[in-house]
C-alpha atoms as one frame of an Amber mdcrd trajectory, in Angstrom:
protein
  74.914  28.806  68.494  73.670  25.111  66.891  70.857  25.845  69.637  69.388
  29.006  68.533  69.907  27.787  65.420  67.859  24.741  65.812  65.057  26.634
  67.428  65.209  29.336  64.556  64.464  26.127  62.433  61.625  24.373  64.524
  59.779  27.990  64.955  60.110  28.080  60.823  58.856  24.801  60.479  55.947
  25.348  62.883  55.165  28.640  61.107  54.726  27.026  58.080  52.819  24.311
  59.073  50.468  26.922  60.404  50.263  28.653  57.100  49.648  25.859  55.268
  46.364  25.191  57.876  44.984  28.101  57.996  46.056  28.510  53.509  43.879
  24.585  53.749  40.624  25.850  55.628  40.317  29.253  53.810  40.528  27.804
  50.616  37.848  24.914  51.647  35.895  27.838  53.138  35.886  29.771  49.969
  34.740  26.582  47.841  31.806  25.968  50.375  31.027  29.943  49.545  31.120
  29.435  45.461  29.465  26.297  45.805  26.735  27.291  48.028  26.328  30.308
  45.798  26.316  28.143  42.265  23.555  26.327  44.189  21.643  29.158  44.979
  21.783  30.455  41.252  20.625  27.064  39.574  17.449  27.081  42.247  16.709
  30.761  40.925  16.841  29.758  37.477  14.889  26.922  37.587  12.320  28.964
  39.520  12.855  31.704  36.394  12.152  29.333  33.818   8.987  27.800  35.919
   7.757  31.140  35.953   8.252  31.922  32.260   6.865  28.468  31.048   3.802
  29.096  33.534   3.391  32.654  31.455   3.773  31.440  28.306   1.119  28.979
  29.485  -1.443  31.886  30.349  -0.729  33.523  27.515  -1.517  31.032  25.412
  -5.034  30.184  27.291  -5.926  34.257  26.533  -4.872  33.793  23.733  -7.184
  31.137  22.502 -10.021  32.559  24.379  -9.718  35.634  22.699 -10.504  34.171
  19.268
């Protein structure tokens, strides 16, 4: 019985040292994702506000050409 009992507990203990694996690489997975993504969001906006500034730019040179 102390047998089956002891390989109840090693089976247990390997379980939940998978868990705790596979728990470590999704979770490092998922930060890669949001990071990757917060990234990808700063480049857009700094692309927006190049574009705006080059606008207000042009606007500005009509604007005095008008006149």
């Amino acid at each position: 019985m102390e047998s089956v009992e002891r390989r109840v507990e090693e089976e247990r203990a390997r379980v939940e040292a998978e868990y705790r694996r596979v728990l470590k690489s999704s979770v490092e997975f998922e930060k890669r994702i949001r990071n990757r993504w917060r990234a990808k969001c700063r480049e857009k906006d700094e692309r927006i506000a190049a574009l705006e500034e080059r606008v207000a730019e042009l606007e500005r040179l009509l604007a005095g050409r008008a006149l």
